[in-house]
C-alpha positions in Angstrom: -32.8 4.7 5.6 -29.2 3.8 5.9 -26.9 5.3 8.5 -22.9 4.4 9.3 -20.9 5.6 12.1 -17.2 5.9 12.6 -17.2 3.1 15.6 -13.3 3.3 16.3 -13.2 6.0 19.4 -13.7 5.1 22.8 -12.5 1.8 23.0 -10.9 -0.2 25.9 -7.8 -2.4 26.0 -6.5 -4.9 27.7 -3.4 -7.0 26.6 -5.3 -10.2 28.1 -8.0 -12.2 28.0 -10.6 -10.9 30.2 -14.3 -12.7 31.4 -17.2 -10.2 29.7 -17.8 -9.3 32.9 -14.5 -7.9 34.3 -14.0 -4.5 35.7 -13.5 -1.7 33.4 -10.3 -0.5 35.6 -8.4 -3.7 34.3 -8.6 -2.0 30.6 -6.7 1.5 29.0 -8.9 3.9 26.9 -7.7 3.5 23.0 -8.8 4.2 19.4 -8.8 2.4 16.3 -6.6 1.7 14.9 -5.3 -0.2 17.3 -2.0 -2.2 17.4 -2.3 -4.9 20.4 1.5 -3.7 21.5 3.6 -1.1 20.3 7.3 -2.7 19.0 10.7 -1.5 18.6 12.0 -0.7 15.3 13.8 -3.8 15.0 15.3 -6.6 17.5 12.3 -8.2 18.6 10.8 -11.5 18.8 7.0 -11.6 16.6 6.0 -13.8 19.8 5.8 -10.3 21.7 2.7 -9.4 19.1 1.0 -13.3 19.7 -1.4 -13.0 22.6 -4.9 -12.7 23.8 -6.2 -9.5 24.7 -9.6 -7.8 24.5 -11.1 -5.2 23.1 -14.6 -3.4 24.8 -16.8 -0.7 24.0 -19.6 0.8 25.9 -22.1 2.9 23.6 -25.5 3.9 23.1 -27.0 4.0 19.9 -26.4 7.1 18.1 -29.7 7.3 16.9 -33.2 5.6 16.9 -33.4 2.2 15.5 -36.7 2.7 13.6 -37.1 -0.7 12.7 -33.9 -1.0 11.1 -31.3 -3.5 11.6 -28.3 -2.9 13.4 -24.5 -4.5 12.3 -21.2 -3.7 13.6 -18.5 -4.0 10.2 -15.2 -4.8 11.0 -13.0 -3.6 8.5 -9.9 -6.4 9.8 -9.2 -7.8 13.1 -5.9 -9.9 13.5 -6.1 -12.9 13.6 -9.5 -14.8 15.6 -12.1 -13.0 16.6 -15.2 -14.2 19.3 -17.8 -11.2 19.4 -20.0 -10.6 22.4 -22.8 -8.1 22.7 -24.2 -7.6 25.8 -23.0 -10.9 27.3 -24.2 -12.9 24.6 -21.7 -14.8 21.8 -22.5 -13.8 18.8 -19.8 -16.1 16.8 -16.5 -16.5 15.3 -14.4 -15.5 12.8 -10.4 -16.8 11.5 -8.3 -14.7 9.6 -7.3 -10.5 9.6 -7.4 -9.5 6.2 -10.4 -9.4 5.0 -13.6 -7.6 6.5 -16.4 -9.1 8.3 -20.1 -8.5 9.9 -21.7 -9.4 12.9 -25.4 -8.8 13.6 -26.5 -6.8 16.6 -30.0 -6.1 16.3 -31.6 -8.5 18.4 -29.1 -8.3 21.2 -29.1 -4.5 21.6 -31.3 -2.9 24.4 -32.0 0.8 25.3 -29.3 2.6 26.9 -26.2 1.2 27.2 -24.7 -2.0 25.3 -21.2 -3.7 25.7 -19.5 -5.1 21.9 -16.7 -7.1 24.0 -14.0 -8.9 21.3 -11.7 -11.7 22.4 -8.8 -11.6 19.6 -6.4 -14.0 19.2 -3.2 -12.7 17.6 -1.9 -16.0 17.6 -0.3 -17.0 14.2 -2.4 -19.8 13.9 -1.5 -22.7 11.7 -5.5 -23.5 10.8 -5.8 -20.0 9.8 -4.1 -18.4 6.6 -1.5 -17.3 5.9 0.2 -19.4 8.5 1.3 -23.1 8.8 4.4 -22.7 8.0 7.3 -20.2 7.7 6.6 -17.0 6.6 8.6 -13.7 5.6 6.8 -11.2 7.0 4.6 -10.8 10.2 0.9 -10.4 11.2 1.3 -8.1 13.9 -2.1 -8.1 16.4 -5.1 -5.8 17.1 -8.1 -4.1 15.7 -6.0 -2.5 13.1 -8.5 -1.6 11.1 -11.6 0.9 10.9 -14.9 -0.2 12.3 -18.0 1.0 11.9 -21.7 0.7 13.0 -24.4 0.5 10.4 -28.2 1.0 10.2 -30.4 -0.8 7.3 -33.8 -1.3 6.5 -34.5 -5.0 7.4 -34.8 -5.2 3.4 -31.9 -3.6 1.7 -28.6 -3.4 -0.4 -25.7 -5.9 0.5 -23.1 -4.9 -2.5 -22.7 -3.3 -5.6 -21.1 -4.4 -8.5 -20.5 -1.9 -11.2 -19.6 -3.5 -15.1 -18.8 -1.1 -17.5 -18.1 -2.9 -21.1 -17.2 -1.6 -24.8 -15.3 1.4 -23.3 -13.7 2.0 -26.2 -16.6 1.6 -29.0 -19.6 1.9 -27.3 -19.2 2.6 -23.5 -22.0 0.9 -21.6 -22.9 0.2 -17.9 -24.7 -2.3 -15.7 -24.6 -2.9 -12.5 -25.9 -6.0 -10.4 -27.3 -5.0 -7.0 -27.1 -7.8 -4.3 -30.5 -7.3 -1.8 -31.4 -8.7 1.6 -34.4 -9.3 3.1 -37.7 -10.0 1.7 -39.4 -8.1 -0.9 -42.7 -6.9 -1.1 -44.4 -6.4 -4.4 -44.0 -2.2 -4.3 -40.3 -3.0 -4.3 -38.4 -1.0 -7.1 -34.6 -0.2 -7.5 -33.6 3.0 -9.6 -29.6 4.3 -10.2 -27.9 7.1 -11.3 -24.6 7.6 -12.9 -23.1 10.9 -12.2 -19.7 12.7 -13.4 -16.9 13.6 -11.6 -18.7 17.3 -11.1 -21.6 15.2 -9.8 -23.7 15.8 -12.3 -26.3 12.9 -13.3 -25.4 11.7 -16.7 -27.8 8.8 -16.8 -30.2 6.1 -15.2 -31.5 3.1 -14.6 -34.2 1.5 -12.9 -36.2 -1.6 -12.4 -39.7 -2.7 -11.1 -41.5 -5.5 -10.2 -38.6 -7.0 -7.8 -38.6 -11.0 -7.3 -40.3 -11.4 -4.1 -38.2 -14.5 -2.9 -36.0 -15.3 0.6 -32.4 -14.8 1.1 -29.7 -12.5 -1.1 -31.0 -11.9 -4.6 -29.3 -9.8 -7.4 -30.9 -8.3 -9.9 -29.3 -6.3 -13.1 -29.9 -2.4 -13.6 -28.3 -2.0 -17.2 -28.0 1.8 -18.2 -28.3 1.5 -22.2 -26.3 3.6 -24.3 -24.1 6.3 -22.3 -23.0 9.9 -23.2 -19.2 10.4 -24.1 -17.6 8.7 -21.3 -13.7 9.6 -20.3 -11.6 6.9 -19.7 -9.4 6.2 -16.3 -6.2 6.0 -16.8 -2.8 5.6 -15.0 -2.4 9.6 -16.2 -5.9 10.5 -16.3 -7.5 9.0 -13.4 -11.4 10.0 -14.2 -13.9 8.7 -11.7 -17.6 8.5 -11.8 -19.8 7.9 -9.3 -22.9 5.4 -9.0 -25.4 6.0 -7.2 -28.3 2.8 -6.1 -31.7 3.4 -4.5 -34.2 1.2 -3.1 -37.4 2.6 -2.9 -40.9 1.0 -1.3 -43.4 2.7 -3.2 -42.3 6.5 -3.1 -40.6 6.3 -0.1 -36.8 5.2 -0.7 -35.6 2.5 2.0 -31.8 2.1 1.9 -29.2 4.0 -1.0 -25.7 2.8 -1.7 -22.8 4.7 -3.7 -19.6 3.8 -4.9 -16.8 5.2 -7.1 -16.1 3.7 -10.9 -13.8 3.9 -14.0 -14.2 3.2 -17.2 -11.2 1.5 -18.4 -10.1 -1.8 -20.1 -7.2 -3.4 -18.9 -5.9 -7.0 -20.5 -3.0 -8.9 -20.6 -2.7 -10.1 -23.9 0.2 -12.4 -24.8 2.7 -9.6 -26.4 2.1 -7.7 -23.1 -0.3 -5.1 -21.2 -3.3 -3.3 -22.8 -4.7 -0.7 -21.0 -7.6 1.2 -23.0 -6.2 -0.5 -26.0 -2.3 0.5 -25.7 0.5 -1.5 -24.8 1.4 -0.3 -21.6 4.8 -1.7 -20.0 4.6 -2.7 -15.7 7.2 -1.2 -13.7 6.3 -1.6 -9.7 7.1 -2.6 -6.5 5.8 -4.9 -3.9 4.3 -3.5 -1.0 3.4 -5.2 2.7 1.1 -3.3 4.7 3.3 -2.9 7.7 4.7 0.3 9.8 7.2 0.7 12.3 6.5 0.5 15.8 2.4 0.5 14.6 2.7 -2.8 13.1 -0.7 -2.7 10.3 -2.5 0.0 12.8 -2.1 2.9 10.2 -4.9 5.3 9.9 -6.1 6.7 6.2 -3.7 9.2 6.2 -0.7 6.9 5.9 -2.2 4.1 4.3 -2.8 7.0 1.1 0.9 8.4 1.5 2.1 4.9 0.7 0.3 5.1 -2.6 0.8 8.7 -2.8 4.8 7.5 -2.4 4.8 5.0 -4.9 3.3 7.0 -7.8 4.6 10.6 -7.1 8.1 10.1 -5.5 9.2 6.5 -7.1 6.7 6.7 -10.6 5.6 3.1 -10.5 2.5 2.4 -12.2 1.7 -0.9 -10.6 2.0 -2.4 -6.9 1.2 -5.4 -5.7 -0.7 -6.0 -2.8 2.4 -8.8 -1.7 0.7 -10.9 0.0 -3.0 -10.3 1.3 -6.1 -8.0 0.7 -4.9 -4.2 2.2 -6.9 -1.3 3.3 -9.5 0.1 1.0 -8.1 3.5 2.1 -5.1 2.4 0.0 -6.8 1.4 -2.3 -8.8 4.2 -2.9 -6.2 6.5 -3.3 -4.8 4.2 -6.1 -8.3 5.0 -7.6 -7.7 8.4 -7.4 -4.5 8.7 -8.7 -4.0 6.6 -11.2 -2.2 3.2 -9.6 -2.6 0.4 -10.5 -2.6 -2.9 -8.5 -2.3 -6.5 -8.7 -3.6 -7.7 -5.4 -3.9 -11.6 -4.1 -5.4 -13.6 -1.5 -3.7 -14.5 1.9 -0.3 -16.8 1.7 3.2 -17.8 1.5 4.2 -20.9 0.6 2.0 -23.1 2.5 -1.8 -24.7 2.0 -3.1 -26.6 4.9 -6.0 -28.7 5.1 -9.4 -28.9 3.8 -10.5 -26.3 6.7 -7.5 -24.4 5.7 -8.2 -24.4 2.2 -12.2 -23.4 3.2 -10.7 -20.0 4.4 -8.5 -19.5 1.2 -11.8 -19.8 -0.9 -13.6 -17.8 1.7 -10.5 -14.6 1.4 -11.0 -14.9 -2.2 -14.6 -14.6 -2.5 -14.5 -11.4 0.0 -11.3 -9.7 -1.2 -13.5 -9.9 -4.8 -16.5 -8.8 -3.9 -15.0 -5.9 -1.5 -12.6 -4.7 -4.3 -14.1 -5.8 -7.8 -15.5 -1.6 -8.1 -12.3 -0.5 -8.0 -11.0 0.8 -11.3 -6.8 0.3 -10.1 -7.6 -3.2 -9.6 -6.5 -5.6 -13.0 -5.5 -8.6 -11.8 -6.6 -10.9 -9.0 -4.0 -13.1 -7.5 -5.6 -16.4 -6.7 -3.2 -18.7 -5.9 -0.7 -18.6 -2.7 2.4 -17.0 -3.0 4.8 -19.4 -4.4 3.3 -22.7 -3.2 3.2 -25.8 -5.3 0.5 -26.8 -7.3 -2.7 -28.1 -6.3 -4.5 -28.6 -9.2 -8.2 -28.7 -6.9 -7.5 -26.0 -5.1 -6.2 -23.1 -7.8 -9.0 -24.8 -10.1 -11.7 -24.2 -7.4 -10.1 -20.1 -6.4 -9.7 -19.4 -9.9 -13.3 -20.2 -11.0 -14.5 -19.0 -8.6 -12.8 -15.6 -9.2 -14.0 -15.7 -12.7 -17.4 -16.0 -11.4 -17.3 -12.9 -9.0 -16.4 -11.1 -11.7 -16.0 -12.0 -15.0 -14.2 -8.6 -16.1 -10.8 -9.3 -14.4 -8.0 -11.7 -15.4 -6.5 -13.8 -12.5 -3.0 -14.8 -11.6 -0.9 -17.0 -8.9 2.4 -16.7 -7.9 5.0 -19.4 -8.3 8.5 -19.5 -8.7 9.2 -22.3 -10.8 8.2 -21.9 -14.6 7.2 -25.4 -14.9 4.3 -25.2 -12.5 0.5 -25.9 -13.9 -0.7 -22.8 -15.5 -4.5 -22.5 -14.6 -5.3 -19.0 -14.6 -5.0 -16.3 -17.4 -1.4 -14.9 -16.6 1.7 -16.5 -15.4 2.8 -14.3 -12.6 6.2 -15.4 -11.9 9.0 -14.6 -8.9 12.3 -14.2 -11.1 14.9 -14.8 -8.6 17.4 -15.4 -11.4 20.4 -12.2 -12.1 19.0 -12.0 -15.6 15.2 -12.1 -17.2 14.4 -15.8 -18.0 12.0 -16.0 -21.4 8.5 -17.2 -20.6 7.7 -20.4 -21.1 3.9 -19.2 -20.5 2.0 -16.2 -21.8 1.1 -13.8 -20.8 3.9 -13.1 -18.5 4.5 -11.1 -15.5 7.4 -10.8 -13.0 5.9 -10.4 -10.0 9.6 -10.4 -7.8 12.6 -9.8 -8.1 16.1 -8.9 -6.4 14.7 -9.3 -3.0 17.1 -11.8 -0.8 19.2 -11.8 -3.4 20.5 -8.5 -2.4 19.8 -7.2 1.0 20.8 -3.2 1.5 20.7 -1.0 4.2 20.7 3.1 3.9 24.0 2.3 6.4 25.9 -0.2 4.0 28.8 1.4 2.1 28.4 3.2 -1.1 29.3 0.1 -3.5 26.9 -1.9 -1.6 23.8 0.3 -1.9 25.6 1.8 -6.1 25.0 -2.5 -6.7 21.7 -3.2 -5.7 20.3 0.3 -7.7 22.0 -1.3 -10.7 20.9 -4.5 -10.1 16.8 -3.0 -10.3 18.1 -0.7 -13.5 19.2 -3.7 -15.0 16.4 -6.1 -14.6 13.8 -3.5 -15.3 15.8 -2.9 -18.6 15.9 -6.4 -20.1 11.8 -6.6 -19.2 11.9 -3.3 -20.9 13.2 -4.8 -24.2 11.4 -8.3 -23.8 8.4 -8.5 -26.3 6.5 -10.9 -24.3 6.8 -9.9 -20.9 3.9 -7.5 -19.7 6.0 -5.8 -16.8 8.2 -6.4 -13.6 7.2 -5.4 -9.9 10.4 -5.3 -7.6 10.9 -6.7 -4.3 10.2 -4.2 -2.4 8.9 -0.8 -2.0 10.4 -0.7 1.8 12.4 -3.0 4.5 9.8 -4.7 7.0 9.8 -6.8 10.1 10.3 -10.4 9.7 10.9 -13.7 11.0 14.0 -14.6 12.4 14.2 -17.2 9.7 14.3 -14.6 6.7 15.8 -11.3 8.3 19.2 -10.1 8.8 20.9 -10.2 12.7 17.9 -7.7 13.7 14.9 -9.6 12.3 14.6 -6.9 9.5 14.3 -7.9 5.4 16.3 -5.1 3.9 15.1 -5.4 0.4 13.3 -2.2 0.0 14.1 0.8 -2.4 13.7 2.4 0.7 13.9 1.6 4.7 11.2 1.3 6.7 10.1 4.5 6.9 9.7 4.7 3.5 13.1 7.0 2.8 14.5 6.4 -0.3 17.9 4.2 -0.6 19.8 4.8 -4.4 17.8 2.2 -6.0 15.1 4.2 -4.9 16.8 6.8 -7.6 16.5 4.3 -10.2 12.5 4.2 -10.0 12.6 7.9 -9.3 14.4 9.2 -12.6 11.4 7.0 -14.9 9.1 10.1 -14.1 8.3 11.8 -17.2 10.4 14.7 -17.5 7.1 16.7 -18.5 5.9 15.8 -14.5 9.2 16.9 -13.3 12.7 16.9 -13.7 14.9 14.2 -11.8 18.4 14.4 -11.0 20.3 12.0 -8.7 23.6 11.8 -8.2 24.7 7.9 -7.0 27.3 8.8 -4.9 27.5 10.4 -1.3 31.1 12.4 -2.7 34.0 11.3 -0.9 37.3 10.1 -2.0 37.6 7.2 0.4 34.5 5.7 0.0 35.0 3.2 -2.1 37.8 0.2 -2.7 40.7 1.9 -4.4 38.9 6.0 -3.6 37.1 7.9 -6.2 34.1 7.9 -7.5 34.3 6.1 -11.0 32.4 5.1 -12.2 30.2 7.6 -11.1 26.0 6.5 -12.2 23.6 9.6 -12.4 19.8 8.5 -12.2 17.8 11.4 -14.3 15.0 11.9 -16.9 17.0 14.6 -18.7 18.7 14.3 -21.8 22.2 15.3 -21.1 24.2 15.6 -17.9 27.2 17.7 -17.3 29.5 16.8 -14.5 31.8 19.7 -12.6 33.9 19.2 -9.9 34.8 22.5 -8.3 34.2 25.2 -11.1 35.8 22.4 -13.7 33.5 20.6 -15.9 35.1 17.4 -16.5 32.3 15.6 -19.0 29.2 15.6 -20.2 27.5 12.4 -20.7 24.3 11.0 -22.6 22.0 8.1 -21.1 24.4 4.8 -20.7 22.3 3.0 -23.8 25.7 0.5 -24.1 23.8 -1.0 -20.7 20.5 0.0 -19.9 19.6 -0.1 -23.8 15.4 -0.2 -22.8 15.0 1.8 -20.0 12.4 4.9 -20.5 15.3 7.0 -18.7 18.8 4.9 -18.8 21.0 6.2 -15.9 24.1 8.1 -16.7 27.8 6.5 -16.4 30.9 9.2 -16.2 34.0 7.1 -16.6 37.7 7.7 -17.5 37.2 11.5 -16.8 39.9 11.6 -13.6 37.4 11.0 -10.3 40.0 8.0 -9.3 42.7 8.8 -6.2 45.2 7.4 -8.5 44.9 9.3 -11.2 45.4 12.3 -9.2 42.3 14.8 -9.4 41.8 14.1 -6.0 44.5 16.3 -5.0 42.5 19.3 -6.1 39.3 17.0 -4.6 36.1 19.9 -4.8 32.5 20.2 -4.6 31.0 18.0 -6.9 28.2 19.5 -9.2 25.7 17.4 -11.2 23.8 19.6 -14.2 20.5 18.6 -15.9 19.3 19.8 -19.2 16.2 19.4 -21.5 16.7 21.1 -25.0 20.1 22.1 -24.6 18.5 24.5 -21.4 19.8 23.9 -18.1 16.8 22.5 -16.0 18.0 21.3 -12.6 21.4 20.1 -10.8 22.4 19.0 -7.5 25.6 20.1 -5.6 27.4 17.4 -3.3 29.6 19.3 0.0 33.4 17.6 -0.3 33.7 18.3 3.2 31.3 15.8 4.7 30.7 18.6 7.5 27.0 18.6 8.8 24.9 22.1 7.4 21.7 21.5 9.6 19.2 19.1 11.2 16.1 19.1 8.9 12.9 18.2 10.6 10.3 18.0 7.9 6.2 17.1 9.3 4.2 15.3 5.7 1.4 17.0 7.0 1.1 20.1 9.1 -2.7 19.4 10.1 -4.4 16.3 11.5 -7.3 15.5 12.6 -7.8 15.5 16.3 -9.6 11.9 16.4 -6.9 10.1 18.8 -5.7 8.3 15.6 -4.7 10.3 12.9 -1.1 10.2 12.3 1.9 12.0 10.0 5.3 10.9 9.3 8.1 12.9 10.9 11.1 12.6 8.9 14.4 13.8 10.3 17.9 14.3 8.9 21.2 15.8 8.7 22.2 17.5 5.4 25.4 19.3 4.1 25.2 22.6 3.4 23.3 21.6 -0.1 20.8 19.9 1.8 22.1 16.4 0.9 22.0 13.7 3.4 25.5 12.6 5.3 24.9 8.8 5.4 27.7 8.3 7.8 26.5 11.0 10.4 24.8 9.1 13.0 23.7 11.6 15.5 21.1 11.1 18.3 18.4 13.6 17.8 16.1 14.0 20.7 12.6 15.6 20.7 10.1 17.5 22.7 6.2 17.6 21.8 3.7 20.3 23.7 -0.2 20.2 22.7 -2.6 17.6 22.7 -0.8 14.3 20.6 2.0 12.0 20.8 5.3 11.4 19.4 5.4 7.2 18.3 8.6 5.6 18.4 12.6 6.1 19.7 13.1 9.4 21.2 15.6 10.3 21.1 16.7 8.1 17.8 20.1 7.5 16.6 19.7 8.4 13.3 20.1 5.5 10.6 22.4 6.2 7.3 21.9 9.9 8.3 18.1 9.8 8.4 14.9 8.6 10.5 11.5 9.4 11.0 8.9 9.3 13.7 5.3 9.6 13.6 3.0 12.4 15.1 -0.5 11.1 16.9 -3.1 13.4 17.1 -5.2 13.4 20.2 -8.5 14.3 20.4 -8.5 17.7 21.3 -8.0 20.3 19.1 -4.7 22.5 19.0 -1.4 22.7 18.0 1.1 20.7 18.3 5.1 22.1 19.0 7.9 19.6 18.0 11.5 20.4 19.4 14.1 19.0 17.9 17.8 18.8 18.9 21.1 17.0 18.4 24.5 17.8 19.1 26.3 20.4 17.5 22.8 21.3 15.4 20.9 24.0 15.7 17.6 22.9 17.5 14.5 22.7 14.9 11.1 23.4 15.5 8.2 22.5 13.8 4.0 23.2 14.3 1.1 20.7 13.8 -2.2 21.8 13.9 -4.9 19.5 15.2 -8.5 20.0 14.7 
């Protein structure tokens, strides 16, 4: 039978190249995932992450081989990787974002074996996505999960899982990819099971082809009971469950998650389950500060938790490589959907070069094709020029992999070749441009075109919100385009090439630490009201902030239907959703104009509190209060999570900020907040931290003893904070 086992503790580290043979005192004990150098937050040079270094663990087998064979699953390694078991090379392979295997079994001895890995975190011009310049970086390390696994020496490579006529008839089969040879007793049998787990139907097939090499046979389940549907609201998953049996005895079982959905771009738009559903999403890289990509599940499923829950996208793009299938499956779970592409930007290389790009397409398919929040592969690289061989070649080949999903490619030109099923476009133009193609989805926008920091002055950061509100509007109102994904969900690390001064992109809804920026507020306030009420003010509420003082106009992003503005105990207006401009929007933001907020027109002399009231059916249903005073309240130390796992990876996001006596962030108050941790973890990152547009975050480390973790925080003139973290 098959057996996995987390292989990511006890690990050793050297930020070198080291002969398979060198002293274990020249290496530091570490877990995975690992980042081959911890970075600053901004200011440094991406040659710091592009070295050599090696990676070793000792172990014994965790249990009795039995027969079986023995394979060591890399999850992704950045960039080259040269594997070594006990002294002896067992190959090669280019590229970090997609998963490979190596084979130990016939290298392994009793007692104690050596996995050694050379990685090269070069960025490589033979390897993908380099070659040329790119806007984002690679970062180094074994910065993904690893894991050992035990199979029969006849057993299941992959599942894929095709549910049809969802909305007639629902219907499932699923091909099941074997290795090994067969022997004539050879039979496969599957379940399908609810989300309660209870079995709901079955398959199951005999008399097996008894050939050499991978073979895949069909397991088709006939007619199924009433089947719910996944959707973006209803996110319903079932569960399939493959055994291969040898007689009676069953050899080797494989599970994975499913949803029945139908999801087609059509020329008029997006269908999902037969309903035209409009895009609205972001872009996301799968970068951290300080951690580079070395995040652990924890915050690789905040991100998604993030997008859906705080900013209520429904789509994200996986800009611009295959991400972690903890991500992923949290967009399973709660109903996100993704467009997600192969390795690139801007560049195809050679023949070799191109070899890879068809090799990252056939894994990032056959890894992700189960996944329900998957609609769209992206097969082409990001906005390259055409190459009619190539995107022929990755685009059937994506249609053979599965023939259930549409495929895409980047560009940003509308008169490039269209060979796959929808035009996914990068609209860098202050308007919508009507397709030329069909179907049609934006796939960027904004981006460099407006660069914002949570620092930059309030007309600065009032700008680029409107400049999202108004894009997303006209897409809104356009009868053939399908959707619009911004650029970005957060500012990242770059090349010197693309970033501001400090080597940072700042064309997130949010900074780096995923904390929202106003056009965050924009995406926010398209929650259904039914979810949750939104209410954002676009404006931090003093006089002087802007040219001329005031605060007209004064933009209110919210999901209500009427918004009263006070300042002091005066109510000045009321005001409906700003239909005059933002005619399309699900939730238009609110304008108050004319109504005496301007320094020359005097109201400022009697300059109060400003208060911001929400209502739903005439009924008062939230409101936010602004401090006129700009004098700090408290320091706010807020943990995501208040336990972790005591593994010596998992991590939480500290975030940290000064508020007003409302609890609203002072953007200007840059105060250095310095902290103390006690118990068995870590703090990652600047301590003490200067805090950025009046807010900043850290990250908490677990160790891998169990406890709890106290976190002091102080800052001058602030009463010190203290927060708990339980570890176990």
């Amino acid at each position: 039978m098959r057996s996995l086992f987390n292989f990511n503790d006890h690990w050793l580290y050297a930020p070198r190249e080291l002969a398979y043979g060198a002293s274990d005192d020249s290496f530091e004990p570490v877990t995975l995932p690992h980042s081959n150098i911890t970075l600053p937050l901004r200011n440094f040079d991406n040659l710091e992450y592009q070295f050599v270094s090696t990676y070793r663990k000792r172990f014994t087998l965790p249990e009795a081989r039995a027969g079986r064979r023995v394979y060591v699953d890399f999850d992704g390694a950045m960039t080259a990787s040269t594997i070594v078991c006990n002294g002896v090379t067992l190959g090669d392979h280019d590229g970090g974002y997609v998963p490979f295997s190596f084979d130990l079994t016939d290298h392994l001895r009793d007692g104690e074996n050596v996995l050694q890995v050379r990685l090269d975190s070069s960025e490589r011009p033979d390897i993908p996505p380099n070659g040329h310049l790119v806007d984002y970086l690679t970062f180094g390390g074994i910065y993904r999960d690893v894991t050992l696994r035990f199979v029969e020496p006849t057993h299941i490579a992959r599942l894929f899982a095709r549910p049809r006529d969802v909305l007639s008839k629902p219907a499932l089969a699923v091909d099941v990819y074997l290795e090994g040879a067969l022997e004539d007793a050879h039979s496969v049998s599957a379940v399908l099971k609810d989300p309660a787990g209870v079995t709901i139907a079955d398959a199951s097939l005999d008399a097996l082809p008894s050939r050499g090499g991978e073979r895949r046979i069909t397991l088709d389940f006939g007619a199924l009971p009433d089947i719910a549907l996944w959707d973006v609201n209803a996110p319903v998953l079932y569960t399939v469950e493959v055994g291969l049996y040898d007689g009676a005895a069953k050899r080797d079982d494989v599970a994975t998650r499913i949803g029945f959905r139908e999801a087609v771009f059509k020329k008029d738009g997006f269908y999902l389950n037969g309903r035209r559903l409009k895009l609205m999403g972001l872009n996301r890289h799968q970068t951290y500060p300080y951690i580079g990509a070395a995040a652990p599940a924890r915050l690789q499923r905040r991100d998604a938790d993030i997008l859906k829950d705080e900013l209520g996208v429904n789509i994200v793009r996986t800009s611009h490589y295959p991400q972690s299938p903890h991500f992923l499956n949290r967009c399973d779970e709660i109903g996100l959907l993704v467009f997600e592409e192969i390795p690139g930007w801007q560049f195809i290389g050679d023949s070799d070069w191109q070899a890879l790009t068809m090799r990252d397409v056939r894994v990032m398919i056959e890894r992700d094709r189960n996944h329900p929040a998957v609609i769209l592969w992206g097969v082409r690289i990001n906005e390259s020029w055409d190459n009619e061989a190539l995107y022929t070649a990755t685009n059937a080949l994506a249609h053979k992999l599965d023939p259930t999903r549409q495929t895409g490619g980047v560009r940003y030109f509308q008169d490039s070749q269209f060979l796959e099923d929808v035009f996914t476009y990068n609209d860098f133009s202050d308007t919508v441009v009507d397709p030329v193609h069909l179907p049609h989805l934006i796939t960027e926008f904004c981006g460099h075109r407006f660069s914002t920091k949570t620092s930059d002055q309030e007309e600065r950061q009032i700008a680029h919100a409107l400049f999202h509100a108004r894009i997303q509007d006209k897409q809104m109102g356009h009868p053939t385009i399908a959707g619009a994904i911004g650029w970005c969900f957060f500012d990242y690390n770059t090349h010197r090439e693309f970033g501001s001064g400090d080597r940072v992109c700042y064309h997130g809804v949010t900074d780096m630490f995923r904390l929202p920026k106003y056009a965050a507020y924009v995406y926010e306030s398209q929650i259904d009201p039914a979810v949750r009420p939104v209410l954002r003010a676009v404006t931090r509420g003093a006089a002087g902030d802007r040219s001329g003082g005031g605060f007209e106009p004064l933009y209110v992003c919210s999901n209500c239907e009427e918004v009263a503005l006070y300042v002091g105990d005066e109510m000045i207006q009321r005001a409906s959703p700003a239909r005059d401009e933002f005619p399309h929007l699900p939730h238009a933001p609110f304008k108050f104009s004319q109504c005496g907020l301007r320094l020359e027109e005097g109201l400022m002399n009697q300059y109060g509190d400003l208060r911001v009231v929400g209502t739903i059916g005439g009924q008062a249903v939230i409101e936010q209060r602004i401090r006129a005073n700009g004098i700090p309240g408290a320091l706010v130390v807020q943990p995501d999570d208040t336990e972790l796992h005591a593994d010596g990876a998992d991590m939480t996001r500290l975030v940290f900020k000064v508020v007003d006596s409302y609890g609203n962030r002072l953007h200007y108050y840059n105060a250095i907040v310095s902290f103390t941790l006690e118990g068995p973890g870590e703090l990652v990152g600047d301590n003490p931290f200067a805090l950025i547009g009046g807010q900043a975050a850290l990250y908490v480390r677990a160790g891998r003893t169990p406890g709890t973790l106290t976190i002091r925080a102080s800052a001058a003139r602030m009463e010190p904070v203290e927060v708990t973290i339980t570890t176990r």
